[in-house]
TIRO-2110 file (N, C-alpha, C; in Angstrom, 1 decimal):
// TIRO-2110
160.2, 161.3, 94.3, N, 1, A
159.5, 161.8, 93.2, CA, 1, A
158.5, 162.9, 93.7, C, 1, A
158.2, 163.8, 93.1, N, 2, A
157.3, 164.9, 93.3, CA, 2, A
156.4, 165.2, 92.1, C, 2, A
155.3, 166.1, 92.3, N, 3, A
154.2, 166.0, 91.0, CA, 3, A
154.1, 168.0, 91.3, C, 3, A
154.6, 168.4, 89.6, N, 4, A
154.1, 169.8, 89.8, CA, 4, A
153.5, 170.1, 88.6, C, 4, A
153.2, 171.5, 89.0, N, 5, A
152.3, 171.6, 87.4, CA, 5, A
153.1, 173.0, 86.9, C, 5, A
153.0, 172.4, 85.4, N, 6, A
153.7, 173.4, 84.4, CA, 6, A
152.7, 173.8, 83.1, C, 6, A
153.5, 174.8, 82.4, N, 7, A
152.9, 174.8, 81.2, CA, 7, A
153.2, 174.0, 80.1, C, 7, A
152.7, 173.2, 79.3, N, 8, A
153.5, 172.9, 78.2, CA, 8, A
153.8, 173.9, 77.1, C, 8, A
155.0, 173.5, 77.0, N, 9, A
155.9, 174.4, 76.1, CA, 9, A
155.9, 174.5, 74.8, C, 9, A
154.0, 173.7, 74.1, N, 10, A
153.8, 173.5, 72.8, CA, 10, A
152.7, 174.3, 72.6, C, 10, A
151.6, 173.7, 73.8, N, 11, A
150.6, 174.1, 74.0, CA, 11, A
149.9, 175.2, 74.4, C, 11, A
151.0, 175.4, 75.6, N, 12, A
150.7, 176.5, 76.6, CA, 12, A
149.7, 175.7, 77.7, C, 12, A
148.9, 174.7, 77.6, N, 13, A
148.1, 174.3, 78.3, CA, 13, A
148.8, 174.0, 79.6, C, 13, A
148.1, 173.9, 81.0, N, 14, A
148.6, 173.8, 82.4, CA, 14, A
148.8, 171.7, 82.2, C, 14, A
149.4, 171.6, 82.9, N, 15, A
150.0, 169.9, 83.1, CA, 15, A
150.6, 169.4, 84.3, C, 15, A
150.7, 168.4, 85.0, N, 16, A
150.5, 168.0, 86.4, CA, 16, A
151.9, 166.7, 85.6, C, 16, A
153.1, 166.7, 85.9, N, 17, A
153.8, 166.4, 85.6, CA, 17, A
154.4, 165.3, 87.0, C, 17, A
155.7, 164.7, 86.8, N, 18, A
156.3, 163.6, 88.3, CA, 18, A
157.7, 164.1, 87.9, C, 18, A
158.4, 165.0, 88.7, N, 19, A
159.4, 165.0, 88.6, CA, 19, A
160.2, 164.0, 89.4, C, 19, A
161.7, 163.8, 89.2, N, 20, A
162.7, 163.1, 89.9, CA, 20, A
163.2, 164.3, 91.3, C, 20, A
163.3, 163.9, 92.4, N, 21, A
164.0, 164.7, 93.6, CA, 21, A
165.2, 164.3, 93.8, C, 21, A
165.8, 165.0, 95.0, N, 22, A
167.6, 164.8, 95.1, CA, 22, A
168.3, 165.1, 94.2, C, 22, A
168.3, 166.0, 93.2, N, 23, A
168.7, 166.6, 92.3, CA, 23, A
169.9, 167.7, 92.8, C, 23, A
171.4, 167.5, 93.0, N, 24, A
171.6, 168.6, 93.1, CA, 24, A
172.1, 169.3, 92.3, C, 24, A
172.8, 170.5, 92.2, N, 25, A
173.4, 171.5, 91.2, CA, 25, A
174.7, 170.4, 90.5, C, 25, A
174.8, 171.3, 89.1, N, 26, A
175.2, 170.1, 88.1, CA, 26, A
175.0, 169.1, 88.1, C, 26, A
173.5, 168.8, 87.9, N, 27, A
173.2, 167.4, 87.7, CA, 27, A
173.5, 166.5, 88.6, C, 27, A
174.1, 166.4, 89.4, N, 28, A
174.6, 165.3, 90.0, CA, 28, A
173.4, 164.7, 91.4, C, 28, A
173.3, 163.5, 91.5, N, 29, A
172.2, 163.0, 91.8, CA, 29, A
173.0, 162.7, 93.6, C, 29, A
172.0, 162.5, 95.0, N, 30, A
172.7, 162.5, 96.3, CA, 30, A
173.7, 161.0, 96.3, C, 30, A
173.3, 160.1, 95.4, N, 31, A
174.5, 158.9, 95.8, CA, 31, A
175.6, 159.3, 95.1, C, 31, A
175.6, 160.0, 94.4, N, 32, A
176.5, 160.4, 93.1, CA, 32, A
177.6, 161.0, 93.9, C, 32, A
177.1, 162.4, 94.8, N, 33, A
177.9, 163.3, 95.1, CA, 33, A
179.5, 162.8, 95.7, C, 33, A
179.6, 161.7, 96.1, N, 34, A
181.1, 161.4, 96.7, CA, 34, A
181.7, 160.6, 95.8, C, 34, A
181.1, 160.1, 94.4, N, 35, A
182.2, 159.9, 93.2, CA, 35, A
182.8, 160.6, 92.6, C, 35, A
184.6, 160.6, 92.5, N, 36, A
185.2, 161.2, 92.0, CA, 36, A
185.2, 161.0, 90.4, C, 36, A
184.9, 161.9, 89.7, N, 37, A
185.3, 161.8, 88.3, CA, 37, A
186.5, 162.2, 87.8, C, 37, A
187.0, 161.7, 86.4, N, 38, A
188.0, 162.1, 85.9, CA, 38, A
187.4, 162.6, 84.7, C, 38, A
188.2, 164.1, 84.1, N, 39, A
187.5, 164.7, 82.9, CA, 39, A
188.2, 164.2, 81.7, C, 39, A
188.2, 164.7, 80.1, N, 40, A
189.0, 163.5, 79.2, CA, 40, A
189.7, 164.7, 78.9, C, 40, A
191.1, 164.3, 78.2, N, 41, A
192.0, 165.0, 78.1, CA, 41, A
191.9, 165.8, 76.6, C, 41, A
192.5, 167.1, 76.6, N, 42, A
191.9, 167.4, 75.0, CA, 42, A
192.9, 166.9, 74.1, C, 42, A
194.0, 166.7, 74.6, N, 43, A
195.2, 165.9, 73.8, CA, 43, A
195.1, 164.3, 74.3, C, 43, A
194.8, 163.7, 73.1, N, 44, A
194.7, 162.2, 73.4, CA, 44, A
194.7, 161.5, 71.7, C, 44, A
195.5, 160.1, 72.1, N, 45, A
195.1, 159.8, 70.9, CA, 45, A
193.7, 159.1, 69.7, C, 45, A
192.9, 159.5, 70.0, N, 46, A
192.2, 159.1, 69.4, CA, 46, A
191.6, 160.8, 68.6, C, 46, A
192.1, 161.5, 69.6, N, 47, A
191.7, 163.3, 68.9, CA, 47, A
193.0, 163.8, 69.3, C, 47, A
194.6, 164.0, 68.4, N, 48, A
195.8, 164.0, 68.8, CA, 48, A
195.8, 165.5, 68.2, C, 48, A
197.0, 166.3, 68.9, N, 49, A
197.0, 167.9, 68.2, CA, 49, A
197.9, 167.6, 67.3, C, 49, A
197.2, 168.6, 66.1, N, 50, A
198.3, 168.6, 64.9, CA, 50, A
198.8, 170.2, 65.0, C, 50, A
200.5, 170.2, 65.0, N, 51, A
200.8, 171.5, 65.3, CA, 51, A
201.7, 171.8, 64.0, C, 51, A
201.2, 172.9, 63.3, N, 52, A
202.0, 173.5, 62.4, CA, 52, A
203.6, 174.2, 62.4, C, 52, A
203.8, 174.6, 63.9, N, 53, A
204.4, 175.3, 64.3, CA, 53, A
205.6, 174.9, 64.4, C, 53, A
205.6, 173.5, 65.0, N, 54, A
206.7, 172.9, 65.2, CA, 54, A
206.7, 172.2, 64.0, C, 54, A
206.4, 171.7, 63.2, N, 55, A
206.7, 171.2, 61.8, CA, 55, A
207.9, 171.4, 61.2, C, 55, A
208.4, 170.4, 60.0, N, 56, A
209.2, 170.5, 59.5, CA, 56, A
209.3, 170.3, 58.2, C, 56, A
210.0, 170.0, 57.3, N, 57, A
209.8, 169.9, 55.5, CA, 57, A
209.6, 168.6, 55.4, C, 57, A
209.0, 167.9, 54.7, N, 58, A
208.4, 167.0, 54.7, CA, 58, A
209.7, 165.5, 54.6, C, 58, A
210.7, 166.5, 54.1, N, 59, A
212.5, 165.3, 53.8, CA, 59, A
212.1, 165.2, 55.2, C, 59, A
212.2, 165.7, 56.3, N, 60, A
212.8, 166.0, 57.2, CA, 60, A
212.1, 165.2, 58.4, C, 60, A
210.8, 164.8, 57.7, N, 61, A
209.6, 164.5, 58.8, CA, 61, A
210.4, 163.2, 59.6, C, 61, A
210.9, 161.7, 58.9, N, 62, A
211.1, 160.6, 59.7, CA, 62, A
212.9, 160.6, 60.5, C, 62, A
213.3, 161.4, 59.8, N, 63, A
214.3, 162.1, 60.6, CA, 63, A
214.1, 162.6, 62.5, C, 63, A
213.2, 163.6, 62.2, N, 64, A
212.8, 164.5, 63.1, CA, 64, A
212.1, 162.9, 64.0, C, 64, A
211.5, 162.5, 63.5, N, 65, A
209.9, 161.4, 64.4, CA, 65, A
211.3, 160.2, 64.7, C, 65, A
212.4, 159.8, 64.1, N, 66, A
213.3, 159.1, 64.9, CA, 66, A
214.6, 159.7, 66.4, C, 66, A
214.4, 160.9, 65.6, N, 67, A
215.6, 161.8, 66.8, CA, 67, A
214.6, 161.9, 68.4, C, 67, A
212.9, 162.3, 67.9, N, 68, A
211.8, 162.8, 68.9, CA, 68, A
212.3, 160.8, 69.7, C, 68, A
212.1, 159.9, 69.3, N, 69, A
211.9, 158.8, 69.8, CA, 69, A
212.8, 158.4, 70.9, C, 69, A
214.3, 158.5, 69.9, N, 70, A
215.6, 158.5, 70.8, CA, 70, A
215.7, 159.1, 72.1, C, 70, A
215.0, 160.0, 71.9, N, 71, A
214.9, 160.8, 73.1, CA, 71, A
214.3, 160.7, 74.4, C, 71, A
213.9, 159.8, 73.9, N, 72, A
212.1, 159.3, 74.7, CA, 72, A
210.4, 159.8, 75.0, C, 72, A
210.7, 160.3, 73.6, N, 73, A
209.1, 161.2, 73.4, CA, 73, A
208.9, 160.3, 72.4, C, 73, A
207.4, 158.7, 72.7, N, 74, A
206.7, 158.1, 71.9, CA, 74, A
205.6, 158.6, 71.8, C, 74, A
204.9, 159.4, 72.5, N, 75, A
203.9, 160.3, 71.9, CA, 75, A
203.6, 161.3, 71.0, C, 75, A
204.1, 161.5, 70.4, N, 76, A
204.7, 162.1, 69.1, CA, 76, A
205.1, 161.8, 67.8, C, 76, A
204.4, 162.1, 66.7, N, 77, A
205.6, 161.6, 65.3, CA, 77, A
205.6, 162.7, 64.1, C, 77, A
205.9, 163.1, 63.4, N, 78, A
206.0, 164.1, 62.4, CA, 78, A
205.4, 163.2, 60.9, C, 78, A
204.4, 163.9, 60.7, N, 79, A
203.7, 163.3, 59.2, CA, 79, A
204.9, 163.4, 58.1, C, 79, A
204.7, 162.2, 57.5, N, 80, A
205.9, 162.2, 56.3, CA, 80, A
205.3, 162.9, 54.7, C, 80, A
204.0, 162.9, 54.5, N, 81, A
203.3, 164.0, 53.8, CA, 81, A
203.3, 165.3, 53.9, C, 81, A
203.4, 165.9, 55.1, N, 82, A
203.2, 167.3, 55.3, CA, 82, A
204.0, 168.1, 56.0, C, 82, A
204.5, 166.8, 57.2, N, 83, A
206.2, 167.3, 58.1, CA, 83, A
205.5, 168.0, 59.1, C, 83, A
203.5, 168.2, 59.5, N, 84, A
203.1, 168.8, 60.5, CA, 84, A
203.5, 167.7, 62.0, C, 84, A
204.0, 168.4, 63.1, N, 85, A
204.1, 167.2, 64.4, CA, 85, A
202.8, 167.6, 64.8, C, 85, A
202.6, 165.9, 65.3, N, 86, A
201.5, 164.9, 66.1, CA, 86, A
201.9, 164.9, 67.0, C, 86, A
200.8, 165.5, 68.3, N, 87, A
201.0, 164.6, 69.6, CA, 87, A
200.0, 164.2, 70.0, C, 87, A
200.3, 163.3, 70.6, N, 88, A
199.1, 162.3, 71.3, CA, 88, A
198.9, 162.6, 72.5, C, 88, A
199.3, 163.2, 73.6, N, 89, A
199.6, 163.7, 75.2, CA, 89, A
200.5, 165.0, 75.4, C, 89, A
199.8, 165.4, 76.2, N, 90, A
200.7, 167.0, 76.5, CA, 90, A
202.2, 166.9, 77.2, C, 90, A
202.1, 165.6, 77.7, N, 91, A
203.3, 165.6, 78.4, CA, 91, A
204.3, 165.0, 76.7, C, 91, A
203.9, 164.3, 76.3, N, 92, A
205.0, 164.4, 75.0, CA, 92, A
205.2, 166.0, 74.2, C, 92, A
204.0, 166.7, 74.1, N, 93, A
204.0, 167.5, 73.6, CA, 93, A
205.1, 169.0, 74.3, C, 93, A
205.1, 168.3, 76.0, N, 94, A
206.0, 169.5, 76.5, CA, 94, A
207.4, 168.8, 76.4, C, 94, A
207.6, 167.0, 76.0, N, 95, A
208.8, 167.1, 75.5, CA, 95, A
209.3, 167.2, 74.4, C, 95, A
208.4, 167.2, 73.3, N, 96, A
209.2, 167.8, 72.4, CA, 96, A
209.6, 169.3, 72.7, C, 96, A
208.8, 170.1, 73.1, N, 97, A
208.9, 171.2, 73.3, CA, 97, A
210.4, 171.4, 73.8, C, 97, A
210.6, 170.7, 74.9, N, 98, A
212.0, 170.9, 75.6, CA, 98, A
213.1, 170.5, 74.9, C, 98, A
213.0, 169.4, 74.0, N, 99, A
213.8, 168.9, 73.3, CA, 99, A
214.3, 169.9, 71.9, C, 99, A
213.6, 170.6, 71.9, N, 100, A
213.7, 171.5, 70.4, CA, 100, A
213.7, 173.4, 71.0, C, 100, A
214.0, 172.9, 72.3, N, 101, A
214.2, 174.7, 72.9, CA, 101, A
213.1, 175.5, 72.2, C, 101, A
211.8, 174.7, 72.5, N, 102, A
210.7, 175.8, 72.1, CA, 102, A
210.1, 176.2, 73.2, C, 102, A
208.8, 177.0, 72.8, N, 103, A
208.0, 177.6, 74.4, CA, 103, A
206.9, 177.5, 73.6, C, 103, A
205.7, 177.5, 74.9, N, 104, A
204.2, 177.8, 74.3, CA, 104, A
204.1, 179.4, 75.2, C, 104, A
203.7, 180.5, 74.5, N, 105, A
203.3, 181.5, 75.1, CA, 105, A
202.2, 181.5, 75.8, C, 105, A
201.6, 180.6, 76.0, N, 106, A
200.2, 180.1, 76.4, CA, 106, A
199.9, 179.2, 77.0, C, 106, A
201.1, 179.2, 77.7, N, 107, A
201.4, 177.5, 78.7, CA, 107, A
200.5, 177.6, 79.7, C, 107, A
200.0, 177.0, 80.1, N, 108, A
198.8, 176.6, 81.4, CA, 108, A
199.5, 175.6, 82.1, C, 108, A
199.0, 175.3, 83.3, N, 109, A
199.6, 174.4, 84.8, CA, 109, A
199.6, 173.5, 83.9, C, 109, A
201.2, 173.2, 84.2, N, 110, A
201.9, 171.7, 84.1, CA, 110, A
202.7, 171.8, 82.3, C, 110, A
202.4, 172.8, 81.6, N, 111, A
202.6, 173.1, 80.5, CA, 111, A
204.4, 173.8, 80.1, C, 111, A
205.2, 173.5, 79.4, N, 112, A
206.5, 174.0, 79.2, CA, 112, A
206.3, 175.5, 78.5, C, 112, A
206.8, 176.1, 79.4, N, 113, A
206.9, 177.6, 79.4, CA, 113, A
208.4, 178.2, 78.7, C, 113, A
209.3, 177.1, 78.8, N, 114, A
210.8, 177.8, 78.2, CA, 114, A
211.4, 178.2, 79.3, C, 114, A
210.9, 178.4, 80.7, N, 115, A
212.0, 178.5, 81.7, CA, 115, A
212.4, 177.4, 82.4, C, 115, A
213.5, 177.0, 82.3, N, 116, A
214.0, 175.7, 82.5, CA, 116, A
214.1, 174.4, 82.2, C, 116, A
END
């Protein structure tokens, strides 16, 4: 711990404050530094992507969400209200993609691009 003096940020008055030390950049504290984190995924189910694109007519939705299955893409199903596809994981999401000879023009590492 260390003691410095600031202004307060209400007052403007001078203040003799305790800060915390071993602080390094991004926050991360010196025991901290050799824990590996994992970041959370932006496709997951509990926040799943809804894609209009690949959608289908809504006859069409449990059709589509049983052929997706057969196939072996369970992260995925087509709303029977709206016929928009759900994925719950990117890796389902690059096989439907494969399965339906689509592409993302916007594909990032590890993402199905349509070449092969």
């Amino acid at each position: 711990m260390a003691m410095i003096t600031r202004r307060h940020w209400l007052s403007g008055e001078l203040e003799t404050v305790e800060v915390e030390t071993g602080v390094f950049r991004y926050g991360g504290h010196k025991e901290d530094q050799n824990v590996k984190t994992k970041g959370i995924p932006a496709i997951r189910p509990d926040k799943p992507l809804v894609s209009t694109a690949l959608g289908v007519i809504p006859a069409q939705a449990k059709d589509m969400t049983k052929a997706a299955h057969e196939s072996g893409n369970t992260d995925g199903y087509y709303r029977e209200s709206d016929g928009k596809c759900v994925f719950e994981s990117r890796s389902g999401r690059n096989r439907e993609l494969q399965r339906r000879n689509r592409y993302d023009g916007d594909a990032g590492y590890g993402d199905h691009c349509g070449s092969g």
